[in-house]
C-alpha positions in Angstrom: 113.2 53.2 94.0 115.6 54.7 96.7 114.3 58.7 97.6 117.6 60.3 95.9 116.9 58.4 92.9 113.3 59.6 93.0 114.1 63.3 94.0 116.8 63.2 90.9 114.1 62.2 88.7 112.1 64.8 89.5 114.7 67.2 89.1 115.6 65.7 86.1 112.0 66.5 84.7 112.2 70.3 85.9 115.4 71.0 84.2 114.7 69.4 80.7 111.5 71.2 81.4 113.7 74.9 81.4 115.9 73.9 78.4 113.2 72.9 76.2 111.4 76.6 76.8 115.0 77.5 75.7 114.6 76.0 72.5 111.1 77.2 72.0 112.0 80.7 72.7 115.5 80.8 70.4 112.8 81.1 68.0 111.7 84.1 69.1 114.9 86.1 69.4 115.9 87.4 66.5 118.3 90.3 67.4 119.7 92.4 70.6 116.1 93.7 71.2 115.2 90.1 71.4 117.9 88.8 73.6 118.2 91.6 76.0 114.3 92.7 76.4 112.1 90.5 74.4 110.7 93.1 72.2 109.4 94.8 75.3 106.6 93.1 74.7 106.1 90.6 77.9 102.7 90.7 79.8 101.9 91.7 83.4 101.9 88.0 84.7 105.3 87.5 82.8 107.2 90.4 83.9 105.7 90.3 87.2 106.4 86.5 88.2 110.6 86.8 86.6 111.0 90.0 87.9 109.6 88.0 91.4 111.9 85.4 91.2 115.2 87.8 89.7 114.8 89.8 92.2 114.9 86.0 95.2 117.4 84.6 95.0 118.6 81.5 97.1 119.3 84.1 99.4 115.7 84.2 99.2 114.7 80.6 100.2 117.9 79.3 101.9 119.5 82.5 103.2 116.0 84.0 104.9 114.8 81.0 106.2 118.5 80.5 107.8 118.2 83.7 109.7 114.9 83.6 111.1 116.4 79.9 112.0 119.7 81.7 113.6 118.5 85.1 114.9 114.9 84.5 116.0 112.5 87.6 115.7 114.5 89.8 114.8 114.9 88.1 111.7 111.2 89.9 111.3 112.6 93.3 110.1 113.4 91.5 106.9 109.7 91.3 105.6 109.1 95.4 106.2 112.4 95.2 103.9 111.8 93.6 101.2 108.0 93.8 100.8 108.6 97.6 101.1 111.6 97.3 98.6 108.5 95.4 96.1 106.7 98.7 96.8 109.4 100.9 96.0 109.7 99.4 92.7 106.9 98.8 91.1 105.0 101.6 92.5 107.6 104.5 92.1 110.5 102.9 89.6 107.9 101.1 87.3 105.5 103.4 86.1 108.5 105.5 85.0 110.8 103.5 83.2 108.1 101.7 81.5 107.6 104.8 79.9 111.1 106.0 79.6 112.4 102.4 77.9 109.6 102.6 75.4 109.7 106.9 74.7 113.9 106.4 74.3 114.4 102.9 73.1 117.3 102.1 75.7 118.0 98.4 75.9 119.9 98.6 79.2 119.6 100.5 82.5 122.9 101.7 82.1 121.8 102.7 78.6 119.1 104.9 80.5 121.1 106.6 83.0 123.8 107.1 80.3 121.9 109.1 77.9 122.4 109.2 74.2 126.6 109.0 73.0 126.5 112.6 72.2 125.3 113.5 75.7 128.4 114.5 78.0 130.4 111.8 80.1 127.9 109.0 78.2 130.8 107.0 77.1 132.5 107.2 80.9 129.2 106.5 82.5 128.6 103.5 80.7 131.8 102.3 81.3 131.9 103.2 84.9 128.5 101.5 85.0 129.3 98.5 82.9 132.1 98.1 85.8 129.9 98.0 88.5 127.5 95.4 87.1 130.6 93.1 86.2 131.7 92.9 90.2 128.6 92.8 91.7 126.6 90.3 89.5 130.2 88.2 89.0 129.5 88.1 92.7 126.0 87.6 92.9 125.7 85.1 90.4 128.8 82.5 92.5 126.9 82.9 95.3 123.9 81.3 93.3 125.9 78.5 92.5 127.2 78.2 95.7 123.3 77.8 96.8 123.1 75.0 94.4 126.0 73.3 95.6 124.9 73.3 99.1 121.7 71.7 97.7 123.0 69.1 95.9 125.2 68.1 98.6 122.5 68.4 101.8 120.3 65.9 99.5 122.6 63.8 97.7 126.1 63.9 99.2 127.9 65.2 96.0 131.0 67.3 95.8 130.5 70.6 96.4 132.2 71.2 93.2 130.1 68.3 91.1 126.7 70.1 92.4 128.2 73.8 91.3 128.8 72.3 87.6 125.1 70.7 87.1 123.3 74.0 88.1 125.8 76.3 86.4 125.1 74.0 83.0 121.6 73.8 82.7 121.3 77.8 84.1 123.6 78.6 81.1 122.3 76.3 78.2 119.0 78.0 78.0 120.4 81.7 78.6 122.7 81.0 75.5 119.7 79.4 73.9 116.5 82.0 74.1 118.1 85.1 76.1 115.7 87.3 77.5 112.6 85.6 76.0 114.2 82.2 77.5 114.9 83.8 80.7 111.4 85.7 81.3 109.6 82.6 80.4 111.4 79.8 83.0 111.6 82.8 85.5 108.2 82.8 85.3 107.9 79.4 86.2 110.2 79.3 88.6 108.5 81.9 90.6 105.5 79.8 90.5 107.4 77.0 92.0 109.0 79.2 94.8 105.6 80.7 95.7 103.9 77.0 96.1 106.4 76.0 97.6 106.6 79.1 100.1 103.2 78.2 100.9 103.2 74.7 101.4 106.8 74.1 103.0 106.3 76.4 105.9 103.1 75.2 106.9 104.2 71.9 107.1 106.0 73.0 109.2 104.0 74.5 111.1 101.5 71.5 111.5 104.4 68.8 112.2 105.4 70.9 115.8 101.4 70.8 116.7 99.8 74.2 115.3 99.9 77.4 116.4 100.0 76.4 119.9 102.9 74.0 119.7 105.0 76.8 118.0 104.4 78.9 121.0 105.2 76.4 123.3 108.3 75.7 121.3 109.0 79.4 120.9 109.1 79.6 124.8 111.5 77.3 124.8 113.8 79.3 123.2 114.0 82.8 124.7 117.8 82.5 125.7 119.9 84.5 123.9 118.0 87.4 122.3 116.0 84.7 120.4 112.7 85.8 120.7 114.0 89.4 120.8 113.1 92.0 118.0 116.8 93.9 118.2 118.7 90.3 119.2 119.1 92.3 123.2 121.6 94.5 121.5 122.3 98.1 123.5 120.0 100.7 122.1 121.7 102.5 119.7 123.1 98.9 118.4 119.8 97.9 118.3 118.7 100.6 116.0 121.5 100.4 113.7 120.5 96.7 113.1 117.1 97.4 112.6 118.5 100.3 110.4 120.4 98.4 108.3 118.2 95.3 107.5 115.3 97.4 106.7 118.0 99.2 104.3 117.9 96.0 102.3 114.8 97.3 100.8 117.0 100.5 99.7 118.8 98.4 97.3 115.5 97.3 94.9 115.3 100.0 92.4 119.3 99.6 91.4 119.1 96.0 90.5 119.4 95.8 86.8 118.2 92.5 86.2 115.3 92.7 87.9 114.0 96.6 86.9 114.7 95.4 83.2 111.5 93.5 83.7 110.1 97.2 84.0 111.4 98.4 80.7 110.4 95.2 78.7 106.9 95.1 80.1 104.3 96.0 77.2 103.1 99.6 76.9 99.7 100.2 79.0 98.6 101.1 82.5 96.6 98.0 82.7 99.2 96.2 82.2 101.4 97.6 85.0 98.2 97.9 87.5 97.8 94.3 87.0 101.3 93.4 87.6 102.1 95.5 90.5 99.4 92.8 92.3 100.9 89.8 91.0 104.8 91.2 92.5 103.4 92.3 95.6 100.9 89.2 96.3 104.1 87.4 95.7 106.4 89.3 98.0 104.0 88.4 100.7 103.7 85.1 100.4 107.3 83.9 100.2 109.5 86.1 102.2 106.1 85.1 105.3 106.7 81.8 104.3 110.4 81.5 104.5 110.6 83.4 108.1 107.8 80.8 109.5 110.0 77.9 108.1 113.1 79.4 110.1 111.5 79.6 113.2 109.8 76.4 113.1 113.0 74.6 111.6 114.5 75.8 114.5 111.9 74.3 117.3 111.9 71.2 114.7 115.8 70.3 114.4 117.9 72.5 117.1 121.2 71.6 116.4 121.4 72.4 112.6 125.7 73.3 112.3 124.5 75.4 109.1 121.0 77.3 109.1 121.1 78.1 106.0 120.5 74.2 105.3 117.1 74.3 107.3 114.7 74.7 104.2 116.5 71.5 102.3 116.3 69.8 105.6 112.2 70.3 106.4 111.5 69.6 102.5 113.9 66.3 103.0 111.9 65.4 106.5 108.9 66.7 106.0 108.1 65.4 102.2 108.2 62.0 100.4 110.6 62.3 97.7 109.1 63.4 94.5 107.6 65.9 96.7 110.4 67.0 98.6 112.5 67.0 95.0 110.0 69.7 94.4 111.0 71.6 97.2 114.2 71.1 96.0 113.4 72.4 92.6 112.4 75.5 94.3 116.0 76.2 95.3 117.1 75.4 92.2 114.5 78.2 90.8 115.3 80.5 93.3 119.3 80.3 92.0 118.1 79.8 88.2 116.3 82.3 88.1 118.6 84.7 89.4 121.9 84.1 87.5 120.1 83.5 84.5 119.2 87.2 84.6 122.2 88.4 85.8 124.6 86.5 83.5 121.9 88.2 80.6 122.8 91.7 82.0 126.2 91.7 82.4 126.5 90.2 78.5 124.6 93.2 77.8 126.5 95.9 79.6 129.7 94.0 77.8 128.4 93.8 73.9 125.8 96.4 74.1 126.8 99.4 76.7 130.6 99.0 75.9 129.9 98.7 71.9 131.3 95.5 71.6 128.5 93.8 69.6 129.7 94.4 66.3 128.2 95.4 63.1 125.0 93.7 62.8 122.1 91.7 64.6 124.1 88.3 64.1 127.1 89.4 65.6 125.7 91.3 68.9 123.7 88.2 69.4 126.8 86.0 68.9 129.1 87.9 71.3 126.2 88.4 73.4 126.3 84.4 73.7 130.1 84.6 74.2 130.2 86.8 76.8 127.4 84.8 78.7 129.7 81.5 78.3 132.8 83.4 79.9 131.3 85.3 83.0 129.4 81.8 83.9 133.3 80.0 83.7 134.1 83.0 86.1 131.3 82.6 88.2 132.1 79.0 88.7 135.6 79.4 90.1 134.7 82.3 92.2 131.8 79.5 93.8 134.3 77.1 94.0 136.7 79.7 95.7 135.5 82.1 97.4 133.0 82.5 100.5 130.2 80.1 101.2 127.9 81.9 103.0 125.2 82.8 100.9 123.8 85.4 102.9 126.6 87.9 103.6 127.7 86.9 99.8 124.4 88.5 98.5 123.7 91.4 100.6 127.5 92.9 99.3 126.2 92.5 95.9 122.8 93.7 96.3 123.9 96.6 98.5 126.7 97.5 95.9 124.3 97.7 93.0 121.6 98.7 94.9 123.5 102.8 96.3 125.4 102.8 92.6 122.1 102.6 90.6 118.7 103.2 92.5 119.4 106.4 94.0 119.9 107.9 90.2 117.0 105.5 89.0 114.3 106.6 91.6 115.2 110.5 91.0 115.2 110.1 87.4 111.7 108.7 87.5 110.1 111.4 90.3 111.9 114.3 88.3 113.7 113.7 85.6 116.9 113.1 83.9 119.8 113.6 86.3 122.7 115.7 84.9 126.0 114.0 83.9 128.6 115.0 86.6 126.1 114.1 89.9 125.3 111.2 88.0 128.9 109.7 87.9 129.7 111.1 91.6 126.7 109.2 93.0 127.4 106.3 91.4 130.9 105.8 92.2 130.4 107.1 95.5 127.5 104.5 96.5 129.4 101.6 95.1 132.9 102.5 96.8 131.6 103.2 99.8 129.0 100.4 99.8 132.6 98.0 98.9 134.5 100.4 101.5 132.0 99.3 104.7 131.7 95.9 103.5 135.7 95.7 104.1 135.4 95.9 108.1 133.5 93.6 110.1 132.1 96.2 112.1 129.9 97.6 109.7 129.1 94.3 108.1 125.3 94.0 108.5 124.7 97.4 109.6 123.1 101.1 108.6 126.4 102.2 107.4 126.9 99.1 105.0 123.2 99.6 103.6 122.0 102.8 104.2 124.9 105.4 104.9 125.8 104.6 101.0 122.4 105.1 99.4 121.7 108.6 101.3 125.1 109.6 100.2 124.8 109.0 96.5 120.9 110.6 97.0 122.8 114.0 98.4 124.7 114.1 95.7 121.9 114.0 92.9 119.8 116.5 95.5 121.5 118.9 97.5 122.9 121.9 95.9 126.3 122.3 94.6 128.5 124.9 96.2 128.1 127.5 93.3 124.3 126.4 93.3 124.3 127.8 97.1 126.1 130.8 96.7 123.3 131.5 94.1 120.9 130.4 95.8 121.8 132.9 99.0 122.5 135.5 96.8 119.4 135.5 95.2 117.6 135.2 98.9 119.2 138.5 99.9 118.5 140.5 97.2 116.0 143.4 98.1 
């Protein structure tokens, strides 16, 4: 048996593996509480592991490891990012909307910074909303099968476009089939692949270049170039605002709607959530380690890599017999599954259930629900074949976009309560156009104004006083 045919094999296995949980959890969805949050009722391990692996994507695995691979130590900053963006979540946002999703019976996050119809500018702020999860997870989820395509054709030489149209099937036959309940339960799973192999990959690694001591001999090797610098050798103030802006990344957690759904479908319970804070954090530690040891040794391993985002499918290929390394490869796959599964589940939602387009009954939201899931995974698939292919810049727009639209609003409205209709609109249209406004020049690409400048801005808005507020406020300070 040749190693492609074994590695396909393998993969093979893994995704009848996802559709048949598919089948086995259509049973358990019987209407939109069922497809969108399984009955808010999944356990800590459950919500912890797919809310893990929703929230890594193959930027995760294939876009981390590339930059350690390309920028060298400064790549560092990125674990303070996204370990801290773990925190943020589970121990500020979590708590919270747990409580809120169960005490209000919102399905959606947009249905929880909305408010009930009768509250003032609902209906526009669900639209407006509903808008901004459309773009940004229509973006997110191409570049997920843009991460399968460079997969499929590192290991097996396929068409970019043949390897976009095998991932994009399987990822959408068991969201149509099982929803949320389908979702949750392979994310799970998935996660557990992406955390082995986090483990294992990178200290392969590690052990092929000679231990810790060949890695530091290697590392010497390459201190041209910024390589081994923590700010790249960029000017001071340069230096800062690229420290700035990848540690912004972490910023962008708490307005991720597929991933803080997990939150609001977790079971009632402080045990519960104690237990799976842990689980997400122990997890958060291992991979995004793992993936910036696998850069840098990738890089002392095979120097000339053209595209370092191709490093992980590379060391798994080298590194691994096949069923092994098809493994590794099923990580990616995971890391992409379980991503656009979730997404392509939120942005049905925010189409059939924020916009009212359900219809009537329980059969027909879950049947549009379906619908919808079919058409924005066609879209996805032209946008992959279409637009950008690098995975990292790709994601970061997305994440960034969502990330100063929505957590700003969700983090206040968990540390104080509901915010008020008007600064709720202006802080999330402001945070998403200027997030979509810095991402148009290069300059600012990659920056503290592409990641950070947005978020503070839609966070004044929900904060500071309003003019009138002020002149109250001064008024009232004067008075004898």
């Amino acid at each position: 048996m040749t190693r492609e045919a074994a590695v396909l094999i393998t993969l093979i296995a893994y995704k009848v593996t996802l559709i048949v949980i598919g089948v086995l959890a259509k049973r358990k969805t019987r209407d939109g509480l069922d497809f969108f949050l399984g009955g808010r009722a999944l356990g800590p391990t459950v919500a912890a592991l797919s809310a893990s692996a929703s929230s890594s994507s193959a930027w995760t695995l294939l876009g981390v490891s590339g930059a350690a691979y390309a920028w060298g130590f400064s790549a560092l900053w990125l674990f303070p990012a996204c370990v801290g963006g773990f925190v943020l979540n589970w121990y500020v946002l979590a708590p919270a909307l747990q409580r809120l999703s169960h005490r209000s019976g919102a399905l959606t996050v947009t249905e929880v910074l909305a408010g009930p119809p009768e509250r003032p500018l609902s209906w526009t702020l669900s639209r407006v909303a509903s808008f901004i999860v459309l773009v940004s997870l229509g973006t997110y989820v191409a570049s997920q099968f843009q991460g399968a395509g460079k997969a499929f054709s590192e290991t097996f030489g396929l068409s970019l476009t043949a390897s976009i149209l095998v991932g994009s099937g399987v990822v959408v036959l068991y969201t149509l089939l099982g929803g949320f309940w389908a979702v949750s339960l392979t994310d799970t799973l998935q996660g557990l692949v992406m955390a082995g192999t986090s483990l294992i990959l990178p200290l392969a690694a590690l052990a092929a270049i000679g231990g810790p001591s060949g890695f530091l001999t290697g590392l010497s090797q390459l201190e041209s170039g910024g390589y081994l610098s923590l700010t790249r050798n960029l000017a001071p103030m340069a230096g800062l605002g690229f420290i700035l802006g990848l540690l912004g990344i972490g910023l962008g957690y708490p307005g991720q709607p597929h991933v803080v759904n997990r939150f609001m479908a977790l079971r009632e319970g402080s045990a519960s959530l104690r237990r799976a804070q842990l689980i997400a954090i122990g997890w958060a530690v291992v991979v995004y380690s793992g993936m910036l040891l696998l850069g840098l040794c990738g890089r002392i391993l095979y120097p000339q890599l053209l595209d370092p985002e191709v490093v992980f499918i590379v060391a798994a290929n080298q590194l691994f017999p096949a069923v092994l390394s098809g493994v590794m490869l099923a990580a990616v796959l995971s890391a992409i599954m379980s991503t656009a599964d979730s997404q392509l589940l939120v942005a049905a939602s925010s189409v059939t259930h924020d916009l009212r387009l359900g219809g009537p009954t329980a059969g027909s939201l879950l049947l549009r629900s379906r619908v919808v899931v079919l058409v924005l995974s066609l879209g996805a698939v032209l946008a992959a074949l279409l637009g950008s292919r690098e995975i990292f810049a790709t994601v970061l727009f997305a994440w960034t976009a969502m990330g100063a639209a929505f957590g700003p609003l969700l983090v206040v409205t968990a540390l104080r309560g509901v915010v008020s209709p008007g600064r709720s609109l202006a802080a999330m249209v402001l945070g998403f156009s200027l997030s979509v406004l810095a991402y148009s020049f290069a300059e600012t690409q990659g920056g503290a104004m592409e990641r950070v400048f947005p978020f503070v801005v839609a966070l004044a808005v929900i904060l500071l006083p309003s003019p009138r507020e002020l002149v109250a406020l001064l008024r009232k300070g004067v008075r004898p």
